[in-house]
N, C-alpha and C positions, 0 to 999 in steps of 0.2 A: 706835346705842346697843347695847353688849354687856351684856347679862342684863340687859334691861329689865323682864321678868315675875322676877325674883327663882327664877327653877329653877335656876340656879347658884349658890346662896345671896344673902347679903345684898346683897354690892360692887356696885356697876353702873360703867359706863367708855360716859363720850361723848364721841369722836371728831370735831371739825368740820375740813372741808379745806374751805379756800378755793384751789383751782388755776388761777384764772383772771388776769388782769391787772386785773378791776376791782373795787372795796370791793362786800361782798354783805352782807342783811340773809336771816338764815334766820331762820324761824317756828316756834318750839317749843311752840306752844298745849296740844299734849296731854302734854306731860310736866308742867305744872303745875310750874315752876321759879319762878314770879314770886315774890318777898319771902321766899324758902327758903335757909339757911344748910346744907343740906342736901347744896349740890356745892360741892367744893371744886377750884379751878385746880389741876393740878399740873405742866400744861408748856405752854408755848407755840412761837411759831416762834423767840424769844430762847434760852429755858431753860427746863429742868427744875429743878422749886421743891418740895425738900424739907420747907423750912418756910415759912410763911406771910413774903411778903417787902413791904417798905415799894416805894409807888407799882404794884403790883401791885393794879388797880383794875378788872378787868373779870371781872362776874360773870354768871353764867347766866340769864338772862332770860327772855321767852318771846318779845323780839323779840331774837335774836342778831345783831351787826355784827359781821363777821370780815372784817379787812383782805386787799386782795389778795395773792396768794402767800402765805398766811398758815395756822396751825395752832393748834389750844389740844385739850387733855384735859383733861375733869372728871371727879371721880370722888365716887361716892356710898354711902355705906354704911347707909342709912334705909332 
């Protein structure tokens, strides 16, 4: 997570890489994302998503699934 303590003002930016061959579950307990409309997707390993896009249905969780060879950015401005 970039500017997770908010010293670079408000935005925060989190990065997940999945570089392996197999599906991984990462654990975001301490960022407190669970039931928060708070991050929003803005690219994945498909696209880069300007605006809010139909079937675009994976959100930040505290238990995160990122498929293998696989990427997403969120970003948050709370």
């Amino acid at each position: 997570m970039y500017n997770a303590d908010h010293s670079q003002g408000a935005i925060r930016l989190l990065f997940v890489v999945n570089p392996t061959l197999a599906d991984a579950t990462v654990t975001l307990e301490d960022l407190a994302v669970e039931g928060t409309s708070a991050w929003r997707l803005v690219a994945d390993t498909e696209r880069f998503i300007d605006e809010p896009v139909h079937g675009m249905t994976q959100t930040l969780t505290s238990e995160l699934f990122i498929p293998a060879l696989s990427c997403a950015l969120w970003t948050s401005e709370v």
